[in-house]
VOBA-1610 file (N, C-alpha, C; in pm, whole numbers, padded with zeros to 5 digits, always signed):
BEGIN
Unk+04670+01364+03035Unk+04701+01256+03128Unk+04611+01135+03103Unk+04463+01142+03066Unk+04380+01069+03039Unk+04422+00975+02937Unk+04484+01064+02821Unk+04492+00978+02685Unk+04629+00900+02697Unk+04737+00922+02736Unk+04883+00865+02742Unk+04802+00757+02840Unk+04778+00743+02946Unk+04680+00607+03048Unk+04637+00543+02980Unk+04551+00605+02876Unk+04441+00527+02793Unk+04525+00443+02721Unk+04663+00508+02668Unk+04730+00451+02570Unk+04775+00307+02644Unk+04876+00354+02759Unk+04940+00261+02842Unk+04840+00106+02902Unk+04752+00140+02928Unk+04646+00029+02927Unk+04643-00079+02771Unk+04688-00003+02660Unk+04623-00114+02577Unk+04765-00137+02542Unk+04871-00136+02569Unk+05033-00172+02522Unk+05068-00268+02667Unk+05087-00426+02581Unk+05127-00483+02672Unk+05332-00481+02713Unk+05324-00502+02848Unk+05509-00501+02893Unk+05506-00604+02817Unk+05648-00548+02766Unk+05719-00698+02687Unk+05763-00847+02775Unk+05785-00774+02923Unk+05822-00894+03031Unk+05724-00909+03060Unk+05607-00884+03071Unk+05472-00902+03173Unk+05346-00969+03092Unk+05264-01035+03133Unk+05176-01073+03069Unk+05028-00973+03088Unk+05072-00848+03121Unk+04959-00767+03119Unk+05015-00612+03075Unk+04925-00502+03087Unk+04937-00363+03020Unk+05062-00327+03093Unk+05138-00240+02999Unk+05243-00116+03090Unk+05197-00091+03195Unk+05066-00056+03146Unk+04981+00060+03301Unk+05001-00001+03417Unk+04945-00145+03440Unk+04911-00216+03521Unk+05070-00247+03616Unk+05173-00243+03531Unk+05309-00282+03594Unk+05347-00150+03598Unk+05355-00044+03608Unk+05374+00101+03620Unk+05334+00102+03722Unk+05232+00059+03757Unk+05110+00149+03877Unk+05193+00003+03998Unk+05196-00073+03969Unk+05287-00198+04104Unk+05373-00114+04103Unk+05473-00112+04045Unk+05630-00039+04048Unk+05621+00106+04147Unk+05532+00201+04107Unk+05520+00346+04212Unk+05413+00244+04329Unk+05363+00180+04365Unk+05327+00076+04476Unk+05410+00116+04555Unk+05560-00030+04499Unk+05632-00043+04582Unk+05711+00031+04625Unk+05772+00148+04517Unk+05838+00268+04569Unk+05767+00398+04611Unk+05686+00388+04668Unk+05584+00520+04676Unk+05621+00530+04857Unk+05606+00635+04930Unk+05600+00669+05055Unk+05449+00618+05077Unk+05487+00590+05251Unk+05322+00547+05258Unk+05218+00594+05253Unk+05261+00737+05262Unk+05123+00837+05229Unk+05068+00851+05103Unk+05180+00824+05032Unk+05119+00815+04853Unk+05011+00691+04804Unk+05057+00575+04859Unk+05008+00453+04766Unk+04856+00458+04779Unk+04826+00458+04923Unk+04629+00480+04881Unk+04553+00539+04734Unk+04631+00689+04692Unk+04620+00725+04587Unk+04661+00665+04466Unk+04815+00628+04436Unk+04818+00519+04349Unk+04701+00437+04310Unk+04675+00363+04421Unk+04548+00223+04385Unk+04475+00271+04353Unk+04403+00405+04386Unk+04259+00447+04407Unk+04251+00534+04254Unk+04288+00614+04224Unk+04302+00725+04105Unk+04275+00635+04006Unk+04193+00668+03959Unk+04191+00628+03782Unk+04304+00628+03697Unk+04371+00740+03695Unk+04473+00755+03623Unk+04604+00800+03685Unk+04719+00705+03667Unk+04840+00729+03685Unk+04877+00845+03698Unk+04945+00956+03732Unk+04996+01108+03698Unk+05103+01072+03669Unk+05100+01181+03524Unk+05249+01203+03440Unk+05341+01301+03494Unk+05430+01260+03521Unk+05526+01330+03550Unk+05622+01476+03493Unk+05627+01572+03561Unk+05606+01775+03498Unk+05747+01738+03494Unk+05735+01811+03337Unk+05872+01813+03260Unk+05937+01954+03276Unk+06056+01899+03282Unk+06182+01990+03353Unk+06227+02036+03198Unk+06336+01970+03143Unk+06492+02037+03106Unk+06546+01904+03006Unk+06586+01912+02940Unk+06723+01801+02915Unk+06675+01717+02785Unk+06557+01782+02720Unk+06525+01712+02605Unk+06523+01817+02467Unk+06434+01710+02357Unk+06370+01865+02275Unk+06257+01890+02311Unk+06200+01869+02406Unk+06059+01917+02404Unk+06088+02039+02577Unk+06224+02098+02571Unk+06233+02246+02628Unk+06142+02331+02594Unk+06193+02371+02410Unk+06197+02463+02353Unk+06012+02489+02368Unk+05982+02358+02315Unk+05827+02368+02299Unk+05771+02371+02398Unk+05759+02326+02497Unk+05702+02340+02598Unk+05720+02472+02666Unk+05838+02481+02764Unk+05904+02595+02821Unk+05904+02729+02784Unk+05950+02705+02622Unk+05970+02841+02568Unk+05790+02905+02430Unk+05772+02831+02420Unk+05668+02824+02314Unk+05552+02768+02400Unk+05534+02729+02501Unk+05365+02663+02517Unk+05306+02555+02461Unk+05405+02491+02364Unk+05306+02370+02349Unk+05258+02250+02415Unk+05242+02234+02439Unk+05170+02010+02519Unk+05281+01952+02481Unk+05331+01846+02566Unk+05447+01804+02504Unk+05395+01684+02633Unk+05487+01556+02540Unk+05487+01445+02572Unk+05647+01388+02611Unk+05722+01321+02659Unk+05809+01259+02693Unk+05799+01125+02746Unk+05814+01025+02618Unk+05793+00870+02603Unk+05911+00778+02665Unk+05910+00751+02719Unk+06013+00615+02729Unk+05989+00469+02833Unk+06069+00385+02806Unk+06067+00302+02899Unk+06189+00238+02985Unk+06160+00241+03118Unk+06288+00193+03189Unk+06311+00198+03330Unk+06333+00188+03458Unk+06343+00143+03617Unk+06426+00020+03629Unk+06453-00079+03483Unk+06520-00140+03593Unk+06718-00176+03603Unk+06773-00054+03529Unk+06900-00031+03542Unk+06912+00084+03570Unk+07042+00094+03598Unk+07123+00231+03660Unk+07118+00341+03535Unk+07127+00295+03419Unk+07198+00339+03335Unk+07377+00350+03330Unk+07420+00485+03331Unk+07558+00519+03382Unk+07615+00530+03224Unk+07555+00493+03092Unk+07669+00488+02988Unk+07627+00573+02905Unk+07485+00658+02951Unk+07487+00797+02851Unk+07573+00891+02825Unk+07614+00901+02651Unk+07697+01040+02641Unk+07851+01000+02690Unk+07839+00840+02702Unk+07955+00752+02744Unk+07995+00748+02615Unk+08150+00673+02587Unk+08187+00606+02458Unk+08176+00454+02445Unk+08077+00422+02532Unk+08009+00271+02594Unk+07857+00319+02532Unk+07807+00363+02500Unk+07687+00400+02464Unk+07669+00378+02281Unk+07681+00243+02299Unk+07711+00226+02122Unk+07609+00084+02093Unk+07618+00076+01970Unk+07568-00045+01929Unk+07602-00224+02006Unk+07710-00224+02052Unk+07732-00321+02081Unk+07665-00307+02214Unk+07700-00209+02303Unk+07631-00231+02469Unk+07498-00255+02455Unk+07442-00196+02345Unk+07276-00225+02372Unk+07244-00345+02324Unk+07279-00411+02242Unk+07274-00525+02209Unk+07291-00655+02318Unk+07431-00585+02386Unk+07453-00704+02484Unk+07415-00684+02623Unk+07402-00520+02664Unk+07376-00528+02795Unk+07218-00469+02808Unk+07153-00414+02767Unk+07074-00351+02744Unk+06952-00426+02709Unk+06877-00342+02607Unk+06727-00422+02545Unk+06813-00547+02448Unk+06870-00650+02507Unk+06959-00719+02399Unk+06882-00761+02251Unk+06747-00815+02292Unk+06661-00916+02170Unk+06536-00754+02192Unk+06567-00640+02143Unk+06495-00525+02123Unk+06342-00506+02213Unk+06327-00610+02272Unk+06168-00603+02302Unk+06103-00443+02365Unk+06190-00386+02415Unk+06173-00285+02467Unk+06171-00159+02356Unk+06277-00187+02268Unk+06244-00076+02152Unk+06104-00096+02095Unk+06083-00290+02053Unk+05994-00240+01987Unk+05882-00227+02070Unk+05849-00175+02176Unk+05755-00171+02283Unk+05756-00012+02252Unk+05861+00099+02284Unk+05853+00182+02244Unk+05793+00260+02099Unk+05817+00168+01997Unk+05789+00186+01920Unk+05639+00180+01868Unk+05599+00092+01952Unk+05429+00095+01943Unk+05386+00180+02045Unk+05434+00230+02129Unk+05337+00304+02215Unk+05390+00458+02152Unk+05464+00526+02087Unk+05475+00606+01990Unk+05378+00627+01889Unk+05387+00450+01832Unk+05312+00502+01706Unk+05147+00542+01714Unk+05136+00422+01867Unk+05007+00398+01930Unk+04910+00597+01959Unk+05029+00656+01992Unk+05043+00751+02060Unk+04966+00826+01929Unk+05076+00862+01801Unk+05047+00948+01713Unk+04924+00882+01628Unk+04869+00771+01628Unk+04770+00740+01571Unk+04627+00814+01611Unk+04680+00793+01709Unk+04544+00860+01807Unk+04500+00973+01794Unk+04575+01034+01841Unk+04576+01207+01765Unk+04583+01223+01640Unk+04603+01145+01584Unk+04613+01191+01422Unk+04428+01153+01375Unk+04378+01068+01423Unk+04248+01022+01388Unk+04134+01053+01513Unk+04176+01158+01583Unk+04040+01175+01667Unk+03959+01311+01626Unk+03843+01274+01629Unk+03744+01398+01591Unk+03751+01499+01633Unk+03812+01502+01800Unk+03827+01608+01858Unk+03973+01568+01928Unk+04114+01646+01912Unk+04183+01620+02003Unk+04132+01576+02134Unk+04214+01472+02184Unk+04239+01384+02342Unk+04266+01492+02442Unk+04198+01579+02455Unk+04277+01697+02561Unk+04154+01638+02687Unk+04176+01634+02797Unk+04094+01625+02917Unk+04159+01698+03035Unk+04100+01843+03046Unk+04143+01916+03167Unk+04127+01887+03336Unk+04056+01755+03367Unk+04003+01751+03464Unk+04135+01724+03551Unk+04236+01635+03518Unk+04323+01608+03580Unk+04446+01696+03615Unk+04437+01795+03438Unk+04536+01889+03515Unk+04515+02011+03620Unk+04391+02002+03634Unk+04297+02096+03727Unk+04321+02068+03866Unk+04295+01879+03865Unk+04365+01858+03994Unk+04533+01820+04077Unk+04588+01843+03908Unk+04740+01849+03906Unk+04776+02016+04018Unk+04724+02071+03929Unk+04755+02223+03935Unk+04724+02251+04101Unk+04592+02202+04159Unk+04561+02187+04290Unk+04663+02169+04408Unk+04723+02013+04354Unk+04803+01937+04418Unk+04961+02068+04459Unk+04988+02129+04319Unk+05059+02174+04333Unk+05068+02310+04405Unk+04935+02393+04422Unk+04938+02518+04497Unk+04939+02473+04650Unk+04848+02342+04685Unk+04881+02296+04829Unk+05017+02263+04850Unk+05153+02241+04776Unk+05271+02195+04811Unk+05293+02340+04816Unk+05302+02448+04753Unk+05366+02575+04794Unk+05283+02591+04920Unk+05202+02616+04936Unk+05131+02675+05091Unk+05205+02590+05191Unk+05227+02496+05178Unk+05298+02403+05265Unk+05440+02477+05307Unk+05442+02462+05169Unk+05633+02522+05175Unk+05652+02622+05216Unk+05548+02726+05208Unk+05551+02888+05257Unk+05548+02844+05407Unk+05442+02787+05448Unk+05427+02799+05633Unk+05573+02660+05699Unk+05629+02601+05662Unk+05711+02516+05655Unk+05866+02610+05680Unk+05912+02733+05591Unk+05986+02773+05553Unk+05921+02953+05689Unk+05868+02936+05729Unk+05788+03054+05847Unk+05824+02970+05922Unk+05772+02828+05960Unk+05807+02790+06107Unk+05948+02777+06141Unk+06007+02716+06034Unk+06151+02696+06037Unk+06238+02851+06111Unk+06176+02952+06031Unk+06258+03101+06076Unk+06227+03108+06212Unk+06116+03112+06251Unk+06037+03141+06394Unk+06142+03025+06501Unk+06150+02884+06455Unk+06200+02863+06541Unk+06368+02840+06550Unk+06399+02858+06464Unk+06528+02901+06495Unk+06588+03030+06583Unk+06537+03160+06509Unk+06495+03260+06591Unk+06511+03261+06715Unk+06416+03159+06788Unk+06391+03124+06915Unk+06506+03017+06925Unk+06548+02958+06918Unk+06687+02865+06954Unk+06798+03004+06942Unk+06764+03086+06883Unk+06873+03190+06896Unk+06905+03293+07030Unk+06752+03306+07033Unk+06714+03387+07175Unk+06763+03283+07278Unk+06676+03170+07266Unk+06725+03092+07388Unk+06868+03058+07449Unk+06956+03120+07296Unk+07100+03034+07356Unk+07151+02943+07298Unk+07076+02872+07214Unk+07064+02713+07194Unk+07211+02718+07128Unk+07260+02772+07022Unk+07408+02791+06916Unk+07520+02769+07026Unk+07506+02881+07102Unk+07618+02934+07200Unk+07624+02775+07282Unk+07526+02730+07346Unk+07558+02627+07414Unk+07603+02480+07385Unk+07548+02467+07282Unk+07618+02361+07167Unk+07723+02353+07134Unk+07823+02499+07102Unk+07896+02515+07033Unk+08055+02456+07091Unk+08140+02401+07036Unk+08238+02360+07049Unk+08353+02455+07067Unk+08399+02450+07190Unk+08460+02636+07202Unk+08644+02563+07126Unk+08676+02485+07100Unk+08775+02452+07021Unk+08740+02468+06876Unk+08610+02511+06798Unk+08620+02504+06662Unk+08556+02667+06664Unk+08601+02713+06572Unk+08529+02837+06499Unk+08416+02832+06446Unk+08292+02873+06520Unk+08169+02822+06422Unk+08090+02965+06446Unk+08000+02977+06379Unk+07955+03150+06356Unk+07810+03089+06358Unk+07714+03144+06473Unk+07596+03113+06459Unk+07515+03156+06357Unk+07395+03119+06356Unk+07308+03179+06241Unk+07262+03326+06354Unk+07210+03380+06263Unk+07157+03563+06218Unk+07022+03496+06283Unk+06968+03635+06363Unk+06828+03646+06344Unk+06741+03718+06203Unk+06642+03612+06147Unk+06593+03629+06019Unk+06422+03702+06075Unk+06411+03804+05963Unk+06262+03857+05943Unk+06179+03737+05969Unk+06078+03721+06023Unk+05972+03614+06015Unk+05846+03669+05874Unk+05889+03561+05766Unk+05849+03589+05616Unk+05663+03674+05706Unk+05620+03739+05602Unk+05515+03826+05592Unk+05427+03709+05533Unk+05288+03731+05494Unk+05181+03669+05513Unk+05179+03676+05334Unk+05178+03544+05304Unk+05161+03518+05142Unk+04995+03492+05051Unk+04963+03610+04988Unk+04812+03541+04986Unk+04789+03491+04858Unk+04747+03318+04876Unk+04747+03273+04783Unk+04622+03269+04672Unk+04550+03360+04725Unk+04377+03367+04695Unk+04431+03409+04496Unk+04498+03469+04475Unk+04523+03512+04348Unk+04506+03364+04268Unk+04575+03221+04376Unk+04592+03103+04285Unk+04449+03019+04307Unk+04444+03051+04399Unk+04289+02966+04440Unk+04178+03035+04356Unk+04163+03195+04311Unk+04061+03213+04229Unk+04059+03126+04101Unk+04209+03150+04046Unk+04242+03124+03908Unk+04216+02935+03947Unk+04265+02851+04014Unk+04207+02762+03985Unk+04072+02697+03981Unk+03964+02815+04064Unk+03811+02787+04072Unk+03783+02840+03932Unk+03789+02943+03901Unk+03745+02925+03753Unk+03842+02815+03636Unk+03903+02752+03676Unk+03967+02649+03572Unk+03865+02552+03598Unk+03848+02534+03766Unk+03767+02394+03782Unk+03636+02436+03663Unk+03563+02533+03684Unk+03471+02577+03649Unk+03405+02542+03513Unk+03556+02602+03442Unk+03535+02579+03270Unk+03612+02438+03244Unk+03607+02376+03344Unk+03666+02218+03298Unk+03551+02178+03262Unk+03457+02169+03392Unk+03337+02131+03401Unk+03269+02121+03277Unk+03254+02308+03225Unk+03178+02325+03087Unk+03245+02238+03010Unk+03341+02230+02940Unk+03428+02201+02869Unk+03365+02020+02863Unk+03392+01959+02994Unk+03313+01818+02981Unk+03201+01788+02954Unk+03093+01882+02994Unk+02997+01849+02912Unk+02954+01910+02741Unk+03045+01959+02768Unk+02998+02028+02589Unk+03053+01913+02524Unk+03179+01828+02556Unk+03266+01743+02479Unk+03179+01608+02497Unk+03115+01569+02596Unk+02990+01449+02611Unk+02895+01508+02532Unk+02821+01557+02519Unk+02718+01596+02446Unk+02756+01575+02260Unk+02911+01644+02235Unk+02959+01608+02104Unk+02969+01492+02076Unk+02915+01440+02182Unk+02972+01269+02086Unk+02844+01173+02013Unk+02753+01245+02076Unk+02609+01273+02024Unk+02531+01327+01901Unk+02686+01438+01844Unk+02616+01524+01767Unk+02740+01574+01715Unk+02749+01492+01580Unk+02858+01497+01491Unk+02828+01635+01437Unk+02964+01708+01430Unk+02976+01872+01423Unk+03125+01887+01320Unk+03171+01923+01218Unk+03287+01987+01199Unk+03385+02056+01314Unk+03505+01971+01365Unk+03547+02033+01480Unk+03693+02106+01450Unk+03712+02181+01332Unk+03852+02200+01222Unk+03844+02333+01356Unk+03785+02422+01402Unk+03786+02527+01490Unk+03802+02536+01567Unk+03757+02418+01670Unk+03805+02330+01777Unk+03875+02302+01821Unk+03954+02209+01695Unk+04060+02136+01722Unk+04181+02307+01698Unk+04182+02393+01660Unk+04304+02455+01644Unk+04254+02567+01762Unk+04181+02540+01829Unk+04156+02634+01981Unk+04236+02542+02055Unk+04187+02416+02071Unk+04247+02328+02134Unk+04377+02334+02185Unk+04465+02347+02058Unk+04627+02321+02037Unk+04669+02450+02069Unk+04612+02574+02113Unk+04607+02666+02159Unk+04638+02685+02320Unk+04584+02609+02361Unk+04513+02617+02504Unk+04641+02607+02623Unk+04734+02531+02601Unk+04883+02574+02662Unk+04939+02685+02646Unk+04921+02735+02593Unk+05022+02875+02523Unk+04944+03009+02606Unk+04821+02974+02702Unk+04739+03062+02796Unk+04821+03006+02898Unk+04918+02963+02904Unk+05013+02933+03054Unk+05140+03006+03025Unk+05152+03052+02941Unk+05252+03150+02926Unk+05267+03275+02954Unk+05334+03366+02968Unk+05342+03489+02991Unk+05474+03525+02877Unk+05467+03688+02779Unk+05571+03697+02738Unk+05689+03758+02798Unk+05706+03799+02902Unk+05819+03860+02980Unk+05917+03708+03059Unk+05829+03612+03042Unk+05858+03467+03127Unk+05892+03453+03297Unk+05989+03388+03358Unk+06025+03386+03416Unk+06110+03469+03477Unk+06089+03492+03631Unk+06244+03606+03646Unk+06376+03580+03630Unk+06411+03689+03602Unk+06557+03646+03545Unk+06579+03569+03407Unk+06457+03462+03406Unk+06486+03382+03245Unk+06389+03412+03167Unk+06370+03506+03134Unk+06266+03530+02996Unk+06239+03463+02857Unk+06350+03369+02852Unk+06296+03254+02750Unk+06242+03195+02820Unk+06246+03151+02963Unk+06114+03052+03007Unk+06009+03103+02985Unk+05902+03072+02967Unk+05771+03162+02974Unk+05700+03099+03015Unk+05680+02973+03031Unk+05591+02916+03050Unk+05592+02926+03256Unk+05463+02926+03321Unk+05440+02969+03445Unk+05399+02880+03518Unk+05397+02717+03482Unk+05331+02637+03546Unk+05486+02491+03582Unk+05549+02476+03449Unk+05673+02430+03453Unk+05797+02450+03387Unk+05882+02461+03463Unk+06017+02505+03444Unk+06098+02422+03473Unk+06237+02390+03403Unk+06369+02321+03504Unk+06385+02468+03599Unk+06426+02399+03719Unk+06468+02537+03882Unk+06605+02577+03788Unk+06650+02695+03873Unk+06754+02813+03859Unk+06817+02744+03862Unk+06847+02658+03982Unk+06918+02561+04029Unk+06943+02427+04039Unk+06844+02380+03983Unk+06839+02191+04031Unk+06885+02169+03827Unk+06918+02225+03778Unk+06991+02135+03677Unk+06904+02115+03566Unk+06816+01997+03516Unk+06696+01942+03470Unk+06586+01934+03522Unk+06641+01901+03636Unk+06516+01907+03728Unk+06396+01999+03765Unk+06275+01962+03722Unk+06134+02003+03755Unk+06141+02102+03837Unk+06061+02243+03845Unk+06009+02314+03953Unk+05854+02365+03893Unk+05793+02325+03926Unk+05611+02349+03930Unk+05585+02495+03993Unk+05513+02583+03908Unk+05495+02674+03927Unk+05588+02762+03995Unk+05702+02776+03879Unk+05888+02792+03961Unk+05866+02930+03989Unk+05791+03054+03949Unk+05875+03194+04004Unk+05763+03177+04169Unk+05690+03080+04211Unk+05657+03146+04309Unk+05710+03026+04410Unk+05738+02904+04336Unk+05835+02802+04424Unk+05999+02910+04461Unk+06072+02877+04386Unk+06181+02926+04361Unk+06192+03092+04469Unk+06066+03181+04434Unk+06089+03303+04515Unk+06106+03261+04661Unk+06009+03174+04678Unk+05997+03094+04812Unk+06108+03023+04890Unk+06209+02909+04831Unk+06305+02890+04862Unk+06414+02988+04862Unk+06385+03079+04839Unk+06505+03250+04799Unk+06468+03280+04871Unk+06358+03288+04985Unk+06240+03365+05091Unk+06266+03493+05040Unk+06255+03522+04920Unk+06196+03671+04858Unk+06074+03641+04819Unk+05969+03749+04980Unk+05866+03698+05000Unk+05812+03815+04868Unk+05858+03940+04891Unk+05810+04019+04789Unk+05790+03975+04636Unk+05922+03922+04582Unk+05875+03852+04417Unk+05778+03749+04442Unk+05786+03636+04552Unk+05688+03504+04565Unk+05573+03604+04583Unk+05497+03719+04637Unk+05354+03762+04664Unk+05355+03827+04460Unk+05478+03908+04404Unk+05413+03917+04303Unk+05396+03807+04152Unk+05489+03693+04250Unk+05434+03631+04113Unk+05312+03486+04166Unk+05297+03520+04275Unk+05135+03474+04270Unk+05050+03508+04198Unk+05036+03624+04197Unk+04962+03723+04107Unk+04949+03646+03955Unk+05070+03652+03961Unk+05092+03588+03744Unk+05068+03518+03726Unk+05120+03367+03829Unk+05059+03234+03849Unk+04874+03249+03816Unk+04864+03323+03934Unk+04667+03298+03942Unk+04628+03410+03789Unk+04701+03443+03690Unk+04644+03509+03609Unk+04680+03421+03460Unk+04788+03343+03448Unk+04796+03256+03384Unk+04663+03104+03368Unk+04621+03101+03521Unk+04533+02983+03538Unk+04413+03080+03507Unk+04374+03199+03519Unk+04268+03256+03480Unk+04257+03284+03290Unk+04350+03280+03238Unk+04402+03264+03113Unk+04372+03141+03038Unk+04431+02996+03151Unk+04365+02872+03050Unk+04241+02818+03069Unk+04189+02911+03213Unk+04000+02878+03198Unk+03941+02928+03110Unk+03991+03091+03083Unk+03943+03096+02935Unk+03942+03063+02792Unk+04035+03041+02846Unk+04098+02962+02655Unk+04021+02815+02685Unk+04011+02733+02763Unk+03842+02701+02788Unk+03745+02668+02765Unk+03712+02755+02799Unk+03574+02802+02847Unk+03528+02842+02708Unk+03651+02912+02613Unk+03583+02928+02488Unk+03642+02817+02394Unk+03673+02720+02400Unk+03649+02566+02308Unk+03500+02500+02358Unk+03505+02548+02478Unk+03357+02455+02545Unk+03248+02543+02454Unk+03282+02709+02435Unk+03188+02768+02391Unk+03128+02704+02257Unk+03246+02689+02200Unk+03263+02676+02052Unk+03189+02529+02010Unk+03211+02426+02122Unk+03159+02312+02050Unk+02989+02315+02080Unk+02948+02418+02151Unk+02834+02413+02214Unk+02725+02492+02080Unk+02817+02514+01993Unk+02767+02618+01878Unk+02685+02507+01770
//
């Protein structure tokens, strides 16, 4: 997340007289809920957005573990002519990036992109953010777990009380809701360990990587731990039901299409309120994050050598 920011800061908008970054970060401003934008302004770095579905970087990511990037630029059309027979040379010319500025904008923050990595001493990897990615995201399930409890509880109670029956329109056929189990007690301590030791070996990990910059080292061992270090978010059995997913942190949902689900077998069990699979794949979740503190914890080892 650090290095794509880093990138976006030095690539100016082709419409703007300042960085992508800087018109990125206005743009989620103005469309952000009001609880978001404080963070916007305040964060150092923008957050990249957890890849779903609908590209080539599935296979690698999803199914294989690798880091994967997804580049583009665009907010201010509808689109509507992808995979159209309007989706040709002439529309882009005339309706589109007409005088290319936007390709070739793309095209430098690509190349900008692979330069970087191709010439750094030590891969651009910085765990601190996905540490507090990963955070962000176990507080939205706890949410969703007690969210998806109150909801049962009080319906429940609109059931006891009557509430269906008295509402109900005795000219239409309508079938109240069921009284539902009130979900059992989800413990998320499996995810909260696994992310205290991530925080942990982030930590190491930052200072072993400050200290390297001090003390020029051969990092050929390093760097291929490094490129490693996603593939400890995997599991080989994968996802339930989809065992080519493997990866345990992001998935496209069962259901939403392309669309993103963050830490899907214990989201997903959750919206299924199969509290039993959501308690066992907490478990996997917090053993996957105990997996990329180590994978880690031993690059931090390694540069410390």
């Amino acid at each position: 997340e650090k290095f794509i920011n880093g990138v976006a800061k030095d690539i100016a908008d082709p419409e703007k007289d300042y960085p992508a970054f800087k018109r990125l970060r206005l743009q989620r401003i103005a469309n952000a809920a009001p609880a978001d934008r404080d963070e916007i302004r305040k964060r150092a770095d923008l957050r990249i957005g957890a890849l779903g579905s609908g590209s080539d970087y599935t296979a690698f990511l999803d199914h294989l573990g690798i880091a994967s990037l997804n580049l583009g630029y665009g907010g201010e059309d509808g689109g509507g002519i992808y995979h159209s027979i309007y989706d040709d040379f002439y529309w882009y010319t005339h309706f589109a990036d007409t005088d290319f500025r936007y390709g070739r904008a793309l095209a430098e923050t690509i190349g900008t992109v692979v330069m970087r990595l191709a010439n750094a001493d030590l891969l651009p990897y910085d765990f601190t953010n996905f540490t507090d990615t990963v955070q962000k995201y176990v507080d939205e399930l706890d949410k969703l777990w007690k969210s998806k409890s109150d909801e049962i509880k009080e319906r429940n109670k609109e059931i006891e009380e009557g509430v269906f029956s008295a509402i109900a329109d005795p000219k239409k056929t309508l079938v109240p809701p069921k009284v539902e189990d009130v979900p059992p007690f989800l413990n998320f301590a499996p995810l909260r360990n696994g992310l205290e030791k991530l925080q942990r070996s982030t930590e190491h990990y930052e200072k072993a990587a400050q200290k390297l910059a001090l003390d020029k080292k051969p990092l050929a061992a390093a760097n291929r731990s490094l490129a490693q270090v996603e593939r400890a978010l995997t599991l080989p059995d994968g996802l339930p039901g989809r065992p080519w997913f493997k990866h345990q942190i992001y998935a496209p949902g069962m259901y939403t299409g392309y669309g993103v689900k963050t830490i899907p077998g214990v989201r997903e069990a959750i919206d299924q309120k199969n509290w039993k699979q959501a308690d066992e794949q907490l478990l996997r979740a917090g053993k996957v994050l105990e997996n990329e503190a180590a994978a880690i914890e031993a690059v931090a080892t390694e540069l410390e050598k």
